[in-house]
C-alpha positions as CSV (number, residue, x, y, z in Angstrom):
1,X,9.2,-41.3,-6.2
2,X,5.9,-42.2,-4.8
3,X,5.3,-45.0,-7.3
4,X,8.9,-46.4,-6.3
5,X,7.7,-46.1,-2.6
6,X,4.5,-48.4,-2.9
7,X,6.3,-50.6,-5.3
8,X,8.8,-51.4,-3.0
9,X,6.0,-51.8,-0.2
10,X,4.0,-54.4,-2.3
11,X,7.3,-56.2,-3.0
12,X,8.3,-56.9,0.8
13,X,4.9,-57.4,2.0
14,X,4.9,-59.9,-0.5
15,X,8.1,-61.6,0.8
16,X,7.1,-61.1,4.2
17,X,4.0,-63.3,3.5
18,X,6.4,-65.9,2.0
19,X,8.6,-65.9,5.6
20,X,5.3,-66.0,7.2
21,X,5.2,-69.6,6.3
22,X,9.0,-70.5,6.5
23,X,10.2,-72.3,10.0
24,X,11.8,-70.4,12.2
25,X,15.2,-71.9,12.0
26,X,15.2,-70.9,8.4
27,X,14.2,-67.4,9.3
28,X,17.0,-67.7,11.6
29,X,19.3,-68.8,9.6
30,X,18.9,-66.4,6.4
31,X,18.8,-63.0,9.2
32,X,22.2,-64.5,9.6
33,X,23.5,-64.8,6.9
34,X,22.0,-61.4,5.7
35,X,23.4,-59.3,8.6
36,X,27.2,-61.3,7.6
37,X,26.5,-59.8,4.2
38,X,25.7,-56.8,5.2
39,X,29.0,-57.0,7.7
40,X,31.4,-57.1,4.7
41,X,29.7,-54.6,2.5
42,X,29.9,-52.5,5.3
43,X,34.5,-53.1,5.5
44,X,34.9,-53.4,2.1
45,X,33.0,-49.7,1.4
46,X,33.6,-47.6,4.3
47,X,31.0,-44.8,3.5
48,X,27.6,-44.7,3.9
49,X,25.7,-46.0,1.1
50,X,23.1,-43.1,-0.4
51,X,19.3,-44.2,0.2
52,X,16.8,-42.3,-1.9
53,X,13.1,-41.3,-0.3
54,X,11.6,-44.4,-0.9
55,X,14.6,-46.3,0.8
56,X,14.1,-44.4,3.4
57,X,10.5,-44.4,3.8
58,X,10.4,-48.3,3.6
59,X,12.9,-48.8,6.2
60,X,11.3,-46.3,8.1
61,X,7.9,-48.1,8.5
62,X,9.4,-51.3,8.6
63,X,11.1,-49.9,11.7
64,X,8.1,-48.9,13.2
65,X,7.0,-52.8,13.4
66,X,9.9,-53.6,15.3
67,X,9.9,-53.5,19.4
68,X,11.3,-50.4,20.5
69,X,13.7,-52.5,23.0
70,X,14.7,-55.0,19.9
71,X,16.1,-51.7,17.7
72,X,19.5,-50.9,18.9
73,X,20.5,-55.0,18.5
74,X,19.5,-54.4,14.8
75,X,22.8,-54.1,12.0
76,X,21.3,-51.7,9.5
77,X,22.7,-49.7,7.0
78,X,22.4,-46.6,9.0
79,X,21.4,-46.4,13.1
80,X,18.5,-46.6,14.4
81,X,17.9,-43.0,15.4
82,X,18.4,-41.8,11.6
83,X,15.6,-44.6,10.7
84,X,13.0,-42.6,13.9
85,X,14.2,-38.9,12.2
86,X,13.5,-40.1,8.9
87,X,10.2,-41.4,10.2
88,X,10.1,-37.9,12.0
89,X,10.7,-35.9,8.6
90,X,8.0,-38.0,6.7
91,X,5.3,-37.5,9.5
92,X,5.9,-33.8,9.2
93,X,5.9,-33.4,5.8
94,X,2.8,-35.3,5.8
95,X,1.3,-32.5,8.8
96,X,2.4,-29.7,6.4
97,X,1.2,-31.1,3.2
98,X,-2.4,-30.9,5.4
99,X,-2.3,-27.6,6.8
100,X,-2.1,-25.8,3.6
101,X,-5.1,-27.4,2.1
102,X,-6.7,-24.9,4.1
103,X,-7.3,-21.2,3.7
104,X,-4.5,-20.2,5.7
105,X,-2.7,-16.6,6.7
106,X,-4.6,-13.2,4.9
107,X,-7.3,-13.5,2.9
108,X,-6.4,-13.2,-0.8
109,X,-7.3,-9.5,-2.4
110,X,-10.4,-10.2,-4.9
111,X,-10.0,-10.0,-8.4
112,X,-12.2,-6.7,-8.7
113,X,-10.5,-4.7,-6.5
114,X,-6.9,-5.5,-8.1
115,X,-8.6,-4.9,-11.4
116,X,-10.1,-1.5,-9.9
117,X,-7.1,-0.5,-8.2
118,X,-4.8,-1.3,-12.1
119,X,-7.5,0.7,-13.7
120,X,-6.6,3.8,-11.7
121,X,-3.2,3.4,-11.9
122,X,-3.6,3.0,-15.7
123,X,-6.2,6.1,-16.2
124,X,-3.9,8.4,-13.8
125,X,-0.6,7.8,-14.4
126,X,0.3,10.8,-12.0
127,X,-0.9,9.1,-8.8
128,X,1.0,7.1,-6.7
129,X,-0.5,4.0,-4.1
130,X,-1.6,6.9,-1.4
131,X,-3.5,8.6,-3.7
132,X,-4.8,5.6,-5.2
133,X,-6.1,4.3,-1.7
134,X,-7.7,7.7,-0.5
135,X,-9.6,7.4,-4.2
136,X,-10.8,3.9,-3.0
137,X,-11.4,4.9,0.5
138,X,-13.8,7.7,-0.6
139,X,-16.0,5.6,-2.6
140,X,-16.0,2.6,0.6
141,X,-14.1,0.1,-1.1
142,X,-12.1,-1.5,2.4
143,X,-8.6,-2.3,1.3
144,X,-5.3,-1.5,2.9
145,X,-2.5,1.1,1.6
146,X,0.1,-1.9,1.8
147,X,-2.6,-3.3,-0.5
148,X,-2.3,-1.2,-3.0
149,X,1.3,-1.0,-2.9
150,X,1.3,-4.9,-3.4
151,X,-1.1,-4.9,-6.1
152,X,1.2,-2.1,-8.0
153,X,4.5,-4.0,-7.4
154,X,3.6,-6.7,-8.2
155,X,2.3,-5.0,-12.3
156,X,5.6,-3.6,-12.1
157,X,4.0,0.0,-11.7
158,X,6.3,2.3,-9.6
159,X,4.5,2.4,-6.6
160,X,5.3,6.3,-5.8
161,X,5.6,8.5,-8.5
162,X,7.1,11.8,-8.6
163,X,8.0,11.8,-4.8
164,X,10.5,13.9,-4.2
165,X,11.3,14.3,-0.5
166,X,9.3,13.7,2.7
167,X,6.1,15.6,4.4
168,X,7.1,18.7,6.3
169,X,5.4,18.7,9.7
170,X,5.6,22.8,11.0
171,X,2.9,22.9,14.0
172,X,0.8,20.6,16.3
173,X,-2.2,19.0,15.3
174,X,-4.0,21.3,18.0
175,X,-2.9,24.3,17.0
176,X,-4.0,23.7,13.4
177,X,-7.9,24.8,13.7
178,X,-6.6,27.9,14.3
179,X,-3.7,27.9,11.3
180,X,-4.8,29.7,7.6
181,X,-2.0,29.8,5.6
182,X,-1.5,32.1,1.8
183,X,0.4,32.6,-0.9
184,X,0.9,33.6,-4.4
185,X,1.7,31.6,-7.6
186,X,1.6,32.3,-11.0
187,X,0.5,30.6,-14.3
188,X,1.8,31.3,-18.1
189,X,-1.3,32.2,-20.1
190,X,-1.0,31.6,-24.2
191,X,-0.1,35.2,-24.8
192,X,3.2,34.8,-22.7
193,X,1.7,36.9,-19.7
194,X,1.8,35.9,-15.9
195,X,-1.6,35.5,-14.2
196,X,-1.3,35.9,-10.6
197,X,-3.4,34.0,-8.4
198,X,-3.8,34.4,-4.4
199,X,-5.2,30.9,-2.5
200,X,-5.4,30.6,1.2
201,X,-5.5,27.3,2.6
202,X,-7.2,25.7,6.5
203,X,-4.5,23.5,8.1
204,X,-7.2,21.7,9.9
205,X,-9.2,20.5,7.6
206,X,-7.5,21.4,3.9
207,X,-10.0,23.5,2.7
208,X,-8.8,25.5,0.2
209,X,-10.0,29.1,-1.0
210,X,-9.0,30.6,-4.6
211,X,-9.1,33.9,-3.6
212,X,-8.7,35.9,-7.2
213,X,-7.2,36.3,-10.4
214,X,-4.9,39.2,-11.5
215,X,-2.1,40.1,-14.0
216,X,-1.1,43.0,-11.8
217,X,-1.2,42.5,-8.1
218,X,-1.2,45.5,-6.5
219,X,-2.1,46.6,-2.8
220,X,-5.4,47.5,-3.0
221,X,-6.3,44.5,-4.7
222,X,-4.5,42.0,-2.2
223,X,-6.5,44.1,0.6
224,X,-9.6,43.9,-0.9
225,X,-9.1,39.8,-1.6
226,X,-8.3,39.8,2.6
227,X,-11.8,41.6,3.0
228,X,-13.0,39.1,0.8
229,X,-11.9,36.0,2.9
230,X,-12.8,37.9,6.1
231,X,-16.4,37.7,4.8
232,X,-16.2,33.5,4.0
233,X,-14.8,33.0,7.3
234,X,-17.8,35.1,8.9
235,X,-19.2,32.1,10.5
236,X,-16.2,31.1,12.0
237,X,-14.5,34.3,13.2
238,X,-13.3,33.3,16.7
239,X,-11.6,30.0,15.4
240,X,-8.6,31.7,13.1
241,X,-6.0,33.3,15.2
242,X,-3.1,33.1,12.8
243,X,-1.8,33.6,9.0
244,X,1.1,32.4,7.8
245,X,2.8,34.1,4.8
246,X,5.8,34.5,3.2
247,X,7.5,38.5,3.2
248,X,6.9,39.0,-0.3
249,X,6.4,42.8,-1.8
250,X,2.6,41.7,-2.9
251,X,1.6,41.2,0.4
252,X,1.2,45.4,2.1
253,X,0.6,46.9,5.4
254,X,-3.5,47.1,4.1
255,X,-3.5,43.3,3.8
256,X,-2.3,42.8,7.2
257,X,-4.0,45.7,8.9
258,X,-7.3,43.9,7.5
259,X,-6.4,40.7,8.9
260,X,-5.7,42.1,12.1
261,X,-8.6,44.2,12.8
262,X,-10.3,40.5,12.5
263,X,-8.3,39.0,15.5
264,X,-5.7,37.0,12.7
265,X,-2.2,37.6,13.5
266,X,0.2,37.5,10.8
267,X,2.8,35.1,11.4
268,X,5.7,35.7,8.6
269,X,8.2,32.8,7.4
270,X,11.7,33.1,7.1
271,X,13.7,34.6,4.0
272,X,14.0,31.9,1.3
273,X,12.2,29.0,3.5
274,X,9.3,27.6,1.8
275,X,9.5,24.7,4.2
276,X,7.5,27.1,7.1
277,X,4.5,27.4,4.5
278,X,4.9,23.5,3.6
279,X,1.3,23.2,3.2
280,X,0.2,26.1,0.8
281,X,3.1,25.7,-0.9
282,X,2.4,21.5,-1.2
283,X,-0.9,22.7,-2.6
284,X,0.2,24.9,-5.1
285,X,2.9,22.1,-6.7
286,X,-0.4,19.6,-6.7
287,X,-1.9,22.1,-8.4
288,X,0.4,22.7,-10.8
289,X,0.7,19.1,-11.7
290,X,-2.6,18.0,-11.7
291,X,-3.9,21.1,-13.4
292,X,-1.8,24.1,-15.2
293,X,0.9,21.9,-16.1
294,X,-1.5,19.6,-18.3
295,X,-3.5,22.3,-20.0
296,X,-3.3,25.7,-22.0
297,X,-4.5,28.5,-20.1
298,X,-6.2,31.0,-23.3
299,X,-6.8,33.7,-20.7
300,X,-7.7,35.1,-17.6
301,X,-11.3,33.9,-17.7
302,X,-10.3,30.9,-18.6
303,X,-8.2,30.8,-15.8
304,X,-10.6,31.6,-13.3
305,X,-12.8,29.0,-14.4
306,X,-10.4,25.9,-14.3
307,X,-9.1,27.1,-10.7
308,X,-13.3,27.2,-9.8
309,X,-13.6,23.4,-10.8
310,X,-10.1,22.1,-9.3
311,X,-11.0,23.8,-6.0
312,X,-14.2,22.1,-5.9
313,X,-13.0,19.0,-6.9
314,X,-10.3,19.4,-4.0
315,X,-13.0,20.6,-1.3
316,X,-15.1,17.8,-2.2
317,X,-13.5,14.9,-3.7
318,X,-9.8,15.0,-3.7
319,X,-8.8,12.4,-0.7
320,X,-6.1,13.9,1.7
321,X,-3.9,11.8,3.8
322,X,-4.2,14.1,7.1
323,X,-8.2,13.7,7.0
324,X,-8.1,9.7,6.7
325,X,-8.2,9.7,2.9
326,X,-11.9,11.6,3.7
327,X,-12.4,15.5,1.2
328,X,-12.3,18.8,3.4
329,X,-15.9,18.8,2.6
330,X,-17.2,15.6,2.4
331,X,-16.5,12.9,5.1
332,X,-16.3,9.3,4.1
333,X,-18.9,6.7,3.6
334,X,-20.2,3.7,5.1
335,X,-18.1,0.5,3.8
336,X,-19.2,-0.8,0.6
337,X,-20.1,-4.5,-1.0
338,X,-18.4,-3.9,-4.7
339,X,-19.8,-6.6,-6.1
340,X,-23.3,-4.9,-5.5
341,X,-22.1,-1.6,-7.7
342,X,-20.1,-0.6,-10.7
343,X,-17.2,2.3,-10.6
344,X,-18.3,5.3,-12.9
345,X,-15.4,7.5,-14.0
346,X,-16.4,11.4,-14.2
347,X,-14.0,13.6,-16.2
348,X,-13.6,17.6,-14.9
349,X,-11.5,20.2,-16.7
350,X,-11.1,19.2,-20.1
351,X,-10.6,15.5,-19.3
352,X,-7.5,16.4,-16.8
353,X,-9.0,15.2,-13.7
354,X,-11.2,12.2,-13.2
355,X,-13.8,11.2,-10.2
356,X,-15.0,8.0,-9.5
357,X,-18.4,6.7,-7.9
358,X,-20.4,4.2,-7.4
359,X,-23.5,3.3,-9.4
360,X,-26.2,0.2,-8.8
C-alpha cells in the first residue's frame, strides 16, 4: 500500500511539473473539461466510488495545497471535509505509530524472574501464585502477586491449585496477640495404627508449636503437654489471655485447670464448627498436604522427627499471607538485585519440601 502511495505521488508531481509550463488558458480549459467528466460519472453511477488508502492519502495532501477558502468550490469525488478527516486519520496514525516506539505503560517482567517463578511452579506442583510469591518475597526478589498470576496463566498453569473455599476471618487483628489456638489430628502409621498429635498455634504471628506424639491420648498426658507449653510461653506470660479449642473428650478438666492457673481462658468452639478454629485447623490440612499425605510414616519416631523439621521449616521459612509473605520467625529481607545471585534449592524431609536461597 505504501509503495502504491509514493508511486502515485511521483506520478502527479510529475504531471504537475508538466502543467507548470502549460498556459493558463489551457489549464483552464482541461479543469473544465475534467470537472464535466467527472459531472457525468458522477449521474450515470450514483454511489460513491471506493478509494483505497493511497487514493485517499493523495488526495488528501493534494488538498492540503489548496487555499482553505478555494475548497468548498472544488467538484471532487467525495466533499471536502471527508478529504480534512482522512488527512485527520493519516496524521494520527502517524502520532500513534510514534508513541509506541517508546517504552511505554509497565515495565516488562525480566526473563529470570519468569524463568524463576515457572521453575517453582514446575518443582512444587502443590503451590499456587500466593504461595509462589511469599517464596519470592522471602528471598527479595520484588515482583507483584498479579505478577505471578500472569506469568502462570499465561504457561497455562492453574494459577490456584487445590483452593477449595475462602479464608475464614473469626477475630480482630488486635485481639490476636493474645489468641493461641489447639487441636488434635491424627496420622496413619505403616502398621495401620493412629498416631495422635497435639499442635497449638499463635494467631498473631503463626508460630506453630508441635506439642507431642501419642497413640493413646489420655488426660494426664494432654495436661502434662499444657504444662509443657506453659513453660515455652514463660517469656511471654502476660500476652496470652485466651485458648481456643474444640469440646472434644481428649481435652480434660486437668488441661484446662493448667491453662487457667496461667491467666489463659479457655474459649470452646461450637459443636461440629471447625470454622471457629479456622486457623489450627487451616494448619493442620497444610500439613497434611504438604507433609503426611506425601510420605510413609514407619512409626512413632519417625513421626516425631518429620513433624520437628516441617515445624521448623514453617517457623522459619514457610511464607504466610497474614505476615506480608515474611516466616513467623524470620522477617523479610532487604530487596534483592537477581542478576547479582543464583537461586539454590534445599530439599527437607525426604525430598517433600524444598527451600530456596540465594547464593553469590
Amino acid at each position: 500500500m505504501c509503495l502504491r502511495f509514493m508511486f502515485l505521488l511521483t506520478t502527479r508531481l510529475a504531471a504537475w511539473l508538466r502543467l507548470a509550463q502549460r498556459e493558463e488558458t489551457w489549464k483552464t480549459a482541461e479543469i473544465l473539461i475534467l470537472r464535466h467528466q467527472i459531472a457525468v460519472l458522477q449521474r450515470q453511477q450514483p454511489r460513491r466510488p471506493k478509494l483505497n488508502w493511497a487514493d485517499r492519502a493523495l488526495l488528501a495532501t493534494l488538498l492540503g495545497v489548496i487555499p482553505k477558502a478555494r475548497r468548498h468550490g472544488l467538484q471532487l469525488l467525495v466533499t471536502p471535509d471527508t478529504i480534512l478527516r482522512w488527512h485527520r486519520d493519516i496524521i494520527r496514525s502517524r502520532w500513534a505509530a510514534r508513541s509506541m516506539r517508546g517504552k511505554t505503560g509497565r515495565p516488562a517482567t525480566r526473563r529470570n524472574i519468569r524463568a524463576l517463578v515457572l521453575r517453582l511452579a514446575r518443582e512444587n506442583p502443590g503451590w499456587g501464585y500466593r504461595r509462589i510469591h511469599g517464596e519470592l518475597a522471602g528471598m527479595g526478589v520484588g515482583v507483584s502477586a498479579s505478577t505471578v498470576w500472569e506469568i502462570l496463566k499465561t504457561a497455562c498453569i492453574d494459577p490456584a491449585p487445590r483452593r477449595s473455599g475462602p479464608a475464614w476471618p473469626l477475630f480482630l487483628r488486635s485481639q490476636a496477640e493474645a489468641l493461641l489456638a489447639c487441636d488434635f489430628f491424627t496420622a496413619s502409621l505403616l502398621n495401620g495404627t493412629q498416631a495422635y498429635v497435639l499442635a497449638v498455634i499463635e494467631h498473631a504471628s503463626r508460630r506453630i508449636r508441635i506439642l507431642g506424639v501419642t497413640l493413646h491420648p489420655t488426660g494426664e498426658w494432654t495436661a502434662q503437654q499444657a504444662r509443657n507449653l506453659i513453660m515455652d510461653l514463660s517469656e511471654q506470660p502476660h500476652r496470652v489471655k485466651y485458648m481456643i479449642r474444640d469440646r472434644g473428650s481428649d481435652f480434660t478438666a486437668a488441661f484446662d485447670a493448667v491453662l487457667a492457673d496461667a491467666g489463659i481462658r479457655i474459649v470452646l468452639c461450637n459443636i461440629q464448627t471447625p470454622r471457629m478454629n479456622a486457623i489450627m485447623e487451616r494448619w493442620i490440612g497444610g500439613c497434611r498436604r504438604e507433609l503426611l499425605d506425601r510420605t510413609l510414616v514407619w512409626n512413632q519416631a519417625h513421626l516425631r522427627r518429620i513433624l520437628r523439621a516441617y515445624e521448623t521449616h514453617h517457623n522459619q521459612h514457610r511464607p504466610h499471607r497474614s505476615l506480608n509473605s515474611a516466616a513467623p520467625l524470620k522477617p523479610l529481607p532487604e530487596p534483592v538485585d537477581l542478576e547479582r545471585y543464583r537461586v539454590r534449592r534445599q530439599t527437607h524431609t525426604g525430598c517433600l519440601i524444598n527451600e530456596y536461597r540465594l547464593v553469590a
